[in-house]
N, CA, C and O atoms as CSV, one atom per row, in Angstrom:
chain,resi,resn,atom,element,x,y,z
A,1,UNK,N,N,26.147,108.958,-72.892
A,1,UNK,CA,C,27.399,109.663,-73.124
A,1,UNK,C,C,27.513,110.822,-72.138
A,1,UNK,O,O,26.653,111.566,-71.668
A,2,UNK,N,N,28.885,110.748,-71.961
A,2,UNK,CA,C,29.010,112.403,-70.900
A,2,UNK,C,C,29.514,113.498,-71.189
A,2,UNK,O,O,30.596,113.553,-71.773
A,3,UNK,N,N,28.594,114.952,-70.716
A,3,UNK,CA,C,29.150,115.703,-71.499
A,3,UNK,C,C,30.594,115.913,-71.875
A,3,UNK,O,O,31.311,115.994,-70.877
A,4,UNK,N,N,31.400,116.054,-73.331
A,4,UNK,CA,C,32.286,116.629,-73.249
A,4,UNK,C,C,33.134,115.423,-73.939
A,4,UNK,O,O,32.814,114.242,-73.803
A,5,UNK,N,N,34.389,115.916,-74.785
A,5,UNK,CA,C,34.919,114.592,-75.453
A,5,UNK,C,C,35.918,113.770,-74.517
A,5,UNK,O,O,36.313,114.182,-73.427
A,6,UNK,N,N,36.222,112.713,-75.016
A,6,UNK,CA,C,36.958,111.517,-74.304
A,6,UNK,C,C,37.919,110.816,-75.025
A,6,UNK,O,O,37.525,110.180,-76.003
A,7,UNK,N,N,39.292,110.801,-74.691
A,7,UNK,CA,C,40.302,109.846,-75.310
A,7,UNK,C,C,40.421,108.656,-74.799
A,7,UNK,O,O,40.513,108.185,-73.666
A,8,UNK,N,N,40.395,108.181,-76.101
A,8,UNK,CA,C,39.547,106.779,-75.856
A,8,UNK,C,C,41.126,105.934,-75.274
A,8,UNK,O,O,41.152,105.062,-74.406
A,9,UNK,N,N,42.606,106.605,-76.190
A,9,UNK,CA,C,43.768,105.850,-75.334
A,9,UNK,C,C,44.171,106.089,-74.220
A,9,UNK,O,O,44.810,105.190,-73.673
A,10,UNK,N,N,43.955,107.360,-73.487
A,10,UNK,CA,C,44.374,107.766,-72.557
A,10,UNK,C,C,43.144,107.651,-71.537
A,10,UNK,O,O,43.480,107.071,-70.504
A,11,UNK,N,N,42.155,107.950,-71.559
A,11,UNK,CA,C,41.224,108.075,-70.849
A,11,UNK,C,C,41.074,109.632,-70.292
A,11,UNK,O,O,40.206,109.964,-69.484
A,12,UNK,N,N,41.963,110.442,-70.801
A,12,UNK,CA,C,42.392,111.993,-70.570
A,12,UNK,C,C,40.726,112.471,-71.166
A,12,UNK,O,O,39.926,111.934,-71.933
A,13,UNK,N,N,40.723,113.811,-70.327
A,13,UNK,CA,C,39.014,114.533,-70.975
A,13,UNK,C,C,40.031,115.209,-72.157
A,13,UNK,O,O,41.156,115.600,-71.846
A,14,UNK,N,N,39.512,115.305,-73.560
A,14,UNK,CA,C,39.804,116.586,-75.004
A,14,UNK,C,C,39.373,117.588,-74.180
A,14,UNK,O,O,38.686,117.620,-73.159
A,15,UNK,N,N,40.093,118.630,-75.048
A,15,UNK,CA,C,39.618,120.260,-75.201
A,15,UNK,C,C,38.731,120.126,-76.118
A,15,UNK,O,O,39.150,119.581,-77.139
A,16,UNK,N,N,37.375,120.509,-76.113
A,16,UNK,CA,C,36.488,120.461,-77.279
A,16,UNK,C,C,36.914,121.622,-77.826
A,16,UNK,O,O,37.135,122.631,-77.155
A,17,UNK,N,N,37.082,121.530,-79.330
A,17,UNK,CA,C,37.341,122.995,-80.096
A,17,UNK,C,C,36.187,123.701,-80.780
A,17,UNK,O,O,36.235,124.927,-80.880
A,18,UNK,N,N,35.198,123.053,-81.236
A,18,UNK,CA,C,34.031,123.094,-81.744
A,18,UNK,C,C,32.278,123.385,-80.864
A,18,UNK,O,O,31.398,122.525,-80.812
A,19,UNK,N,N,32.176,124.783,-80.279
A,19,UNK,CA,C,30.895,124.750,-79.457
A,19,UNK,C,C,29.979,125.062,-79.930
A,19,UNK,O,O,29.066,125.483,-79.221
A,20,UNK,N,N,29.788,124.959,-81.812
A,20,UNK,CA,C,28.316,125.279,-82.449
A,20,UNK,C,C,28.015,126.447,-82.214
A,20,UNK,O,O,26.831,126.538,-82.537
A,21,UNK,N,N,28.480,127.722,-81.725
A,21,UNK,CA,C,28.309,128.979,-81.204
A,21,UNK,C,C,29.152,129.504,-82.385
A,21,UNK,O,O,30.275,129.219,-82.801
A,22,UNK,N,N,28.103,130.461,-82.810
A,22,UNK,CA,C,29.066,131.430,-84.477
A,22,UNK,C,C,29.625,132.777,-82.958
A,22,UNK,O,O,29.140,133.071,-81.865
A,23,UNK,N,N,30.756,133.192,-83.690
A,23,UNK,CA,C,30.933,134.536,-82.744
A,23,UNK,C,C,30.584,135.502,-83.383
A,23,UNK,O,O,30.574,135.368,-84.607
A,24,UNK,N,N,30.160,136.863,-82.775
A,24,UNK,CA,C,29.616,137.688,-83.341
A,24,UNK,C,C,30.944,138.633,-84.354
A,24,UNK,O,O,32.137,138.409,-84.557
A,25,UNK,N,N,30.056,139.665,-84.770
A,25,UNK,CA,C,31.445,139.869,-86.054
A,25,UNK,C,C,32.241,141.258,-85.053
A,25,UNK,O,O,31.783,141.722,-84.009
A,26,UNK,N,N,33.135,141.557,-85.545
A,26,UNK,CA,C,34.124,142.389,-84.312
A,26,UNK,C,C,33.896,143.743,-84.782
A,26,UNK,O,O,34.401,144.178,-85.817
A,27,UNK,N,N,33.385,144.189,-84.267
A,27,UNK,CA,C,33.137,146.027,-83.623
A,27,UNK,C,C,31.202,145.769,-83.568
A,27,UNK,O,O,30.390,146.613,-83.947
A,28,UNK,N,N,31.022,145.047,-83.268
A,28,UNK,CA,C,29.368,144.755,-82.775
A,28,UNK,C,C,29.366,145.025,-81.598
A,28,UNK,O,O,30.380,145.252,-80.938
A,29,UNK,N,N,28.110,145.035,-81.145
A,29,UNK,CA,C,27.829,145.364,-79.522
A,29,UNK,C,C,28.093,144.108,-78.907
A,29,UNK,O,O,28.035,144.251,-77.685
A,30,UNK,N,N,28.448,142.548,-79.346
A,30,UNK,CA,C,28.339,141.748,-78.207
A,30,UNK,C,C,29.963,141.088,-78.759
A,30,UNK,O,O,30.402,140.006,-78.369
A,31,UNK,N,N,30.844,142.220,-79.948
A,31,UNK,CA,C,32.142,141.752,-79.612
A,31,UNK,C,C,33.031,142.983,-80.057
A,31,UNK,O,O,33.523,142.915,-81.183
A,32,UNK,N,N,33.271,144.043,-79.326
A,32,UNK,CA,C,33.835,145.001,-79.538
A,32,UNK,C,C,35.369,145.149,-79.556
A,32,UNK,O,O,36.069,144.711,-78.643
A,33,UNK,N,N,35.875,145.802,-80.666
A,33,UNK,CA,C,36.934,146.149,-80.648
A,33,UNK,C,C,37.778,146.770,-79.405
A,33,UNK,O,O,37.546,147.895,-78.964
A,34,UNK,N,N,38.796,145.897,-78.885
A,34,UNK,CA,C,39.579,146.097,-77.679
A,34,UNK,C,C,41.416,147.029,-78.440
A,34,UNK,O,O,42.392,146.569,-79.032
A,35,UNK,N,N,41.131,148.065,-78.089
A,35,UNK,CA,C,42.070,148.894,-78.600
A,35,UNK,C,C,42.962,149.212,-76.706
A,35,UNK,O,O,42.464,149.239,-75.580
A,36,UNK,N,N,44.242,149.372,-77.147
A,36,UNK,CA,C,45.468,149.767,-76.138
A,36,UNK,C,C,46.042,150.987,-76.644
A,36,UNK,O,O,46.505,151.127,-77.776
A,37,UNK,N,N,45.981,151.935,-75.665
A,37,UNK,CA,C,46.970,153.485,-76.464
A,37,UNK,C,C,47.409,154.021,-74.859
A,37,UNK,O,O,46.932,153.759,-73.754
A,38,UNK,N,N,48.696,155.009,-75.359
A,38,UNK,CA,C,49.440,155.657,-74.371
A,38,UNK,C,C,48.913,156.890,-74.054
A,38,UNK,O,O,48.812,157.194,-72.866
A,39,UNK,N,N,48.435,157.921,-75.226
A,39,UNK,CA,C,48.471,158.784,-74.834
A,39,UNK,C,C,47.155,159.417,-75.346
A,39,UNK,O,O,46.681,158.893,-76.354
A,40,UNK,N,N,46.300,160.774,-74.643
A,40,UNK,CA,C,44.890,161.190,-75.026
A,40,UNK,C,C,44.947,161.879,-76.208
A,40,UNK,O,O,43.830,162.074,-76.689
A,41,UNK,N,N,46.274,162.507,-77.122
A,41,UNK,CA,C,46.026,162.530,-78.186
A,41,UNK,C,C,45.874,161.412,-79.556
A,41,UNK,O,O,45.315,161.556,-80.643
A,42,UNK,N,N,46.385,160.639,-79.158
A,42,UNK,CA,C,46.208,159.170,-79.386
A,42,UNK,C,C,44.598,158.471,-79.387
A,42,UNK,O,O,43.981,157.878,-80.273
A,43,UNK,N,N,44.301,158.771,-78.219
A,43,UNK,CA,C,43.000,158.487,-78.042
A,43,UNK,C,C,41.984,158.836,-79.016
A,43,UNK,O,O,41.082,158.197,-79.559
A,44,UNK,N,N,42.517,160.404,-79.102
A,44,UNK,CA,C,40.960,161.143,-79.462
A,44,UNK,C,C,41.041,160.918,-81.258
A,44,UNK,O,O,40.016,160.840,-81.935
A,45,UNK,N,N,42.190,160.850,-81.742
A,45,UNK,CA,C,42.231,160.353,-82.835
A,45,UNK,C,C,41.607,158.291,-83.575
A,45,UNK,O,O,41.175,157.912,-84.664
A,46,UNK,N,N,41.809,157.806,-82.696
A,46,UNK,CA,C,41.227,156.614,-82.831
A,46,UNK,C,C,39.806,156.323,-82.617
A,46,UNK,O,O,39.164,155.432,-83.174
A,47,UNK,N,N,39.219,157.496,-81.413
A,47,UNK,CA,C,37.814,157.588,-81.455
A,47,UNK,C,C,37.406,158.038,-82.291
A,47,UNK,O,O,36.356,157.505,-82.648
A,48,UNK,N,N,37.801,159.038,-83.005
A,48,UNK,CA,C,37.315,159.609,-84.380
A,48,UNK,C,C,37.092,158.599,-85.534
A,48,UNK,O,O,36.277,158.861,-86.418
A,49,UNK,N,N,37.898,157.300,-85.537
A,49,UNK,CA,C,38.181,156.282,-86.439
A,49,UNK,C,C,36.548,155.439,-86.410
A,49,UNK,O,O,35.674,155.302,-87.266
A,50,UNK,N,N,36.663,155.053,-85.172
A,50,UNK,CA,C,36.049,154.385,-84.470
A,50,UNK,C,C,34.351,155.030,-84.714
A,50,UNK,O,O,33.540,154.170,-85.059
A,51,UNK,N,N,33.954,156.089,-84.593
A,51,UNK,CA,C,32.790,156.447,-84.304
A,51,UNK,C,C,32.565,156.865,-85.426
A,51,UNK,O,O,31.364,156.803,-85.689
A,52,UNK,N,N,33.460,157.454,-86.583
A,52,UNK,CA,C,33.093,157.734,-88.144
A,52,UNK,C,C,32.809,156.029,-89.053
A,52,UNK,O,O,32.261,155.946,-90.152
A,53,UNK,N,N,33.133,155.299,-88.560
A,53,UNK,CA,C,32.644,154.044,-89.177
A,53,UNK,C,C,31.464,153.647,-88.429
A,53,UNK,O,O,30.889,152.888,-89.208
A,54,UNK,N,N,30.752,153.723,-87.337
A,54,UNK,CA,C,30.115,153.047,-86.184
A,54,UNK,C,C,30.458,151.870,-85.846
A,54,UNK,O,O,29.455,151.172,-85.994
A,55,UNK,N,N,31.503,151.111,-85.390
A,55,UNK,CA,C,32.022,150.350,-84.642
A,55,UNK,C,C,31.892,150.648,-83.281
A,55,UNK,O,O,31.887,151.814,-82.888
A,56,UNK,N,N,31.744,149.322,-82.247
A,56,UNK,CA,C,31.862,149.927,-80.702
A,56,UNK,C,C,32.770,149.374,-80.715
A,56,UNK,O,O,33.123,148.413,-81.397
A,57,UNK,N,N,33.575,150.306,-79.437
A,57,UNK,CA,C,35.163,149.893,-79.312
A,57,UNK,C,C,35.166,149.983,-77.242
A,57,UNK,O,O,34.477,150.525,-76.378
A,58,UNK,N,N,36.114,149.288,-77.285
A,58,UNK,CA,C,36.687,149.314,-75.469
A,58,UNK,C,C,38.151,149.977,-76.140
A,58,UNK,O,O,38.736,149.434,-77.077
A,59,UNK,N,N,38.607,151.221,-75.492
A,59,UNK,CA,C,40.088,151.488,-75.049
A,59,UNK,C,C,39.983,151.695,-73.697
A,59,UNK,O,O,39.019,152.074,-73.032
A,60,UNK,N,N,41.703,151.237,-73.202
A,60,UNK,CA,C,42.418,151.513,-72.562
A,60,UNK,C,C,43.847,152.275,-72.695
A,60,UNK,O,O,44.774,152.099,-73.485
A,61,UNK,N,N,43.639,153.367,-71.410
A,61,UNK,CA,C,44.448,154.617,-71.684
A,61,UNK,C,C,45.628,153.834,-70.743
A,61,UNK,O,O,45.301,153.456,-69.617
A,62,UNK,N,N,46.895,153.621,-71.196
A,62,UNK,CA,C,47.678,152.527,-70.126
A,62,UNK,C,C,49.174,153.566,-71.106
A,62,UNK,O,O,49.424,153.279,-72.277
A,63,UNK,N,N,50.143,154.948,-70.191
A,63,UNK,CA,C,51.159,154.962,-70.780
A,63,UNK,C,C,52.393,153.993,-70.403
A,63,UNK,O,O,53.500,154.161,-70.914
A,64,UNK,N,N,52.148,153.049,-69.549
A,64,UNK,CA,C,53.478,152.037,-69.339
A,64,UNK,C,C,53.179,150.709,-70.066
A,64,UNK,O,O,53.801,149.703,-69.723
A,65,UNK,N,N,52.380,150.659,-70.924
A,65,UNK,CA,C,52.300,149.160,-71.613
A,65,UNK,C,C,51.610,149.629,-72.866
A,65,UNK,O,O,50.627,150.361,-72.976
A,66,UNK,N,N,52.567,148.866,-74.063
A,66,UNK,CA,C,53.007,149.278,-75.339
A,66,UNK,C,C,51.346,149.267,-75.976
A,66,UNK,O,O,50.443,148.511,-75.617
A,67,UNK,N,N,51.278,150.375,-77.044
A,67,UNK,CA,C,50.151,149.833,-78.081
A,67,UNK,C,C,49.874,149.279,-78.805
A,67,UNK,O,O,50.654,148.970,-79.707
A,68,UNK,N,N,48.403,148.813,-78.752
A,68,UNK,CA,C,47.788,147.636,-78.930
A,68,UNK,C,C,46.348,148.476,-80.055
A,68,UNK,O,O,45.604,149.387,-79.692
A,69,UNK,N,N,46.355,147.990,-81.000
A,69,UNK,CA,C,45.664,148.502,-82.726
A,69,UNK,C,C,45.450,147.403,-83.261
A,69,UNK,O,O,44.812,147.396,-84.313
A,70,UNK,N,N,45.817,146.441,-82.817
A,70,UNK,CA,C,45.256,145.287,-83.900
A,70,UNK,C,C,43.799,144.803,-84.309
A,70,UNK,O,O,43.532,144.330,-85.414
A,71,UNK,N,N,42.979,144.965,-83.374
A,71,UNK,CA,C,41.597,144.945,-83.689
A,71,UNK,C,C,41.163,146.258,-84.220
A,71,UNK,O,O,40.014,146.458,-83.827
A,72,UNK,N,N,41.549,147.131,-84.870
A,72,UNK,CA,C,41.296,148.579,-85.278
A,72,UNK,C,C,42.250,148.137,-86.577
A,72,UNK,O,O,41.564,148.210,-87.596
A,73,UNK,N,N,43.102,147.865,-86.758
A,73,UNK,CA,C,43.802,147.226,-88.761
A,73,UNK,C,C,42.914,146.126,-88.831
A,73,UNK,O,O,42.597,146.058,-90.019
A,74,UNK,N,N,42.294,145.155,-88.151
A,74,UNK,CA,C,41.586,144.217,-89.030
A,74,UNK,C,C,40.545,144.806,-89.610
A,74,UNK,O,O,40.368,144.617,-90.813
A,75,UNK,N,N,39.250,146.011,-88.527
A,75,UNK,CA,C,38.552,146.324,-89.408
A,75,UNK,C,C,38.511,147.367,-90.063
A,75,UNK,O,O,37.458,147.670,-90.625
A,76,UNK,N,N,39.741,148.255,-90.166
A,76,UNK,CA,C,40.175,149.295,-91.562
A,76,UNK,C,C,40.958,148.122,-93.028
A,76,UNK,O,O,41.230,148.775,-94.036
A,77,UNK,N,N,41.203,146.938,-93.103
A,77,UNK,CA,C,41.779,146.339,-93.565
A,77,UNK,C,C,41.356,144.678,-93.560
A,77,UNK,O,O,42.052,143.704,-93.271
A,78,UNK,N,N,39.504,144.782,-94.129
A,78,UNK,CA,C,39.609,143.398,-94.225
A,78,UNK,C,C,39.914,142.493,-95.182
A,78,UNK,O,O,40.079,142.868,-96.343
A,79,UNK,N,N,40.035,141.096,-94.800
A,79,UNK,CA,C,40.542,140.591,-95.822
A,79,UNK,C,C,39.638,140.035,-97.246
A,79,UNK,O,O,38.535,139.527,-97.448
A,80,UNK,N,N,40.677,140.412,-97.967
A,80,UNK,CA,C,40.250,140.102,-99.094
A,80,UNK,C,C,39.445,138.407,-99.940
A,80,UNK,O,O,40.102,137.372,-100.041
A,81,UNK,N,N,38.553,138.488,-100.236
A,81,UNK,CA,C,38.174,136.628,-100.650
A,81,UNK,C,C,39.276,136.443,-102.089
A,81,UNK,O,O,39.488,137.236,-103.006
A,82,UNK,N,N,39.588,135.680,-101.947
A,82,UNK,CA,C,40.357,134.797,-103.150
A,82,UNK,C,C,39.547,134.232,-104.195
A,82,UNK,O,O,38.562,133.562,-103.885
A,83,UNK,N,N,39.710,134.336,-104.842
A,83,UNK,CA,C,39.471,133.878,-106.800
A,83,UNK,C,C,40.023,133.258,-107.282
A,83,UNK,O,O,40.865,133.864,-107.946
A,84,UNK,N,N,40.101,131.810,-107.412
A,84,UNK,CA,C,41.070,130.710,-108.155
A,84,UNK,C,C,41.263,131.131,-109.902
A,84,UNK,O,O,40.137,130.952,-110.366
A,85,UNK,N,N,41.820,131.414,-110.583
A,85,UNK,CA,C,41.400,131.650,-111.888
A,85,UNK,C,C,41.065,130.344,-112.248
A,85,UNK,O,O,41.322,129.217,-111.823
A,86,UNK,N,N,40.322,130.903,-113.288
A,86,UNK,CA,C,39.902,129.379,-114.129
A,86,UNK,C,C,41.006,128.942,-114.860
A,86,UNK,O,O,41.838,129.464,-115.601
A,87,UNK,N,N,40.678,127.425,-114.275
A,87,UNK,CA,C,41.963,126.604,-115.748
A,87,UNK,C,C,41.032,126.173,-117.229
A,87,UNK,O,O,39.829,126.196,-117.492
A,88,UNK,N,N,42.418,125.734,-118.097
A,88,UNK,CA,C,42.119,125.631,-119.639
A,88,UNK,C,C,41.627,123.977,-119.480
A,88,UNK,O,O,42.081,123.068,-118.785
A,89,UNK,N,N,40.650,124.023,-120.318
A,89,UNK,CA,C,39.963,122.413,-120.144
A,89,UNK,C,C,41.413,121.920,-121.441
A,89,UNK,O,O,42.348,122.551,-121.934
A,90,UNK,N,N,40.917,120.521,-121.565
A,90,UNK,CA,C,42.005,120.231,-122.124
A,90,UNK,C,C,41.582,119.765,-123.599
A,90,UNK,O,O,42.454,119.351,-124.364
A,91,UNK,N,N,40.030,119.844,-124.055
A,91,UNK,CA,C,39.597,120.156,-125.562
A,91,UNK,C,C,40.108,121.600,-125.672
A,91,UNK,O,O,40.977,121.535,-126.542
A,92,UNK,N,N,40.022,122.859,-125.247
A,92,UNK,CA,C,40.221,124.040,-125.388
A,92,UNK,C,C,41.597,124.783,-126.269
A,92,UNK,O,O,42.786,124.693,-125.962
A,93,UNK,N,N,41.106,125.385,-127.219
A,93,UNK,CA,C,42.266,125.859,-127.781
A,93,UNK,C,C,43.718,126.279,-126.751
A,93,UNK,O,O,43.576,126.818,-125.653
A,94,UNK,N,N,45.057,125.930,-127.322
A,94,UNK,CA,C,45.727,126.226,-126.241
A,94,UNK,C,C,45.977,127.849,-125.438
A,94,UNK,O,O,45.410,128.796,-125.984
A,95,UNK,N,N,46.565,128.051,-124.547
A,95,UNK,CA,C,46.529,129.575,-123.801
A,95,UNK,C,C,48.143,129.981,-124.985
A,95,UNK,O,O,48.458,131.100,-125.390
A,96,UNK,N,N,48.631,129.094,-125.173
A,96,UNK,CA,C,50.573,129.858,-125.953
A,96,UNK,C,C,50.045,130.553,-127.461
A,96,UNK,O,O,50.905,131.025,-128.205
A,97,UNK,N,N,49.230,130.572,-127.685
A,97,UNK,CA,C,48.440,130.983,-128.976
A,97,UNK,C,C,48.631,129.937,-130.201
A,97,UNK,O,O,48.324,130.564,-131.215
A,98,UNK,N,N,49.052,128.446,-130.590
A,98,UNK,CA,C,49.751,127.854,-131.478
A,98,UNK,C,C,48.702,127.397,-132.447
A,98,UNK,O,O,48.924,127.273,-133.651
A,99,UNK,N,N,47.314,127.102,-131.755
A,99,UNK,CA,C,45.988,127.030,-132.026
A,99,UNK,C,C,46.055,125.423,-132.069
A,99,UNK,O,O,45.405,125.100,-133.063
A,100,UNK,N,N,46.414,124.595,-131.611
A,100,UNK,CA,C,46.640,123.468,-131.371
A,100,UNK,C,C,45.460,123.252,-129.926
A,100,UNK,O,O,45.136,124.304,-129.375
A,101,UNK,N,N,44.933,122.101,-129.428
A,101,UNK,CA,C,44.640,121.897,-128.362
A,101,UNK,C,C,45.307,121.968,-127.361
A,101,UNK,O,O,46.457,121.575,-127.556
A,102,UNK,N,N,45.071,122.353,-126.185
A,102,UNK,CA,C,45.691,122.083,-124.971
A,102,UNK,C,C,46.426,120.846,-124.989
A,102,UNK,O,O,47.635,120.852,-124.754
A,103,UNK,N,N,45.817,119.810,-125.240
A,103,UNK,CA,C,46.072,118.561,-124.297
A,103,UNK,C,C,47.275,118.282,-125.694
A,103,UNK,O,O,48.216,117.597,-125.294
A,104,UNK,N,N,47.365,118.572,-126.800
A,104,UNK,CA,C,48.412,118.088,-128.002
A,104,UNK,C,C,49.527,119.026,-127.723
A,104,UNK,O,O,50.475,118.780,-128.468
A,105,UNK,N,N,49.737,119.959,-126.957
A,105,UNK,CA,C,50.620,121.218,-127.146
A,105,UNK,C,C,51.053,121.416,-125.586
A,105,UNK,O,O,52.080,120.866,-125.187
A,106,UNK,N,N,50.214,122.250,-124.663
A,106,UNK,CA,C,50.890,122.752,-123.031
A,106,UNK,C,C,50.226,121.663,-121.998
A,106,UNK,O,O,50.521,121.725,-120.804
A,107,UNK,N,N,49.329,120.673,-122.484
A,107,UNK,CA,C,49.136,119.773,-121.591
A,107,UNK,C,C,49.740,118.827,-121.353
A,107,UNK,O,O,49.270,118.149,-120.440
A,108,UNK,N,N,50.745,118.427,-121.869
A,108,UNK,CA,C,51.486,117.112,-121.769
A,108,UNK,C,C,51.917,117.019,-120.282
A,108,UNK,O,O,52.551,116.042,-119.883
């Protein structure tokens, strides 16, 4: 086999999407937060952000091209894991209070 995937109708090389490589987590030393700001009061306030959490960060001081914070809200703002609630089995008294089973009453 050769490296790299193959369409088998076209004979075209795939984009492999999958390289078994985890990425490192973002404000680490080998994937740092890339922040964009206009101005050095700007700056010195985001370094403060930045160095009171210990995150490493790259800015760029650029006042003709708009700011750029998005890797600085993901990690003041991560996301939350989800919790499916549990469902009512269907021996289980019902949830409407009637005291009937589920499955004779809200399961139909």
């Amino acid at each position: 086999m050769v490296d790299g995937s193959y369409n088998i109708l076209y004979g075209d090389k795939m984009k492999k999407i999958f390289d078994g490589k985890k990425t490192a987590k973002l404000g680490s030393e080998k994937n740092p937060a890339v922040v964009n700001l206009q101005t050095k009061k700007r700056l010195k306030e985001v370094v403060s952000i930045f160095e009171k959490n210990g995150w490493k960060y790259t800015i760029e001081l650029e006042p003709d091209k708009p700011e750029d914070i998005t890797d600085l809200e993901i990690l003041l703002n991560p996301s939350k894991t989800m919790i499916a609630e549990k469902k009512v089995g269907r021996n289980e008294p019902c949830s409407c209070g009637s005291g009937k089973k589920y499955k004779k009453c809200c399961g139909k």
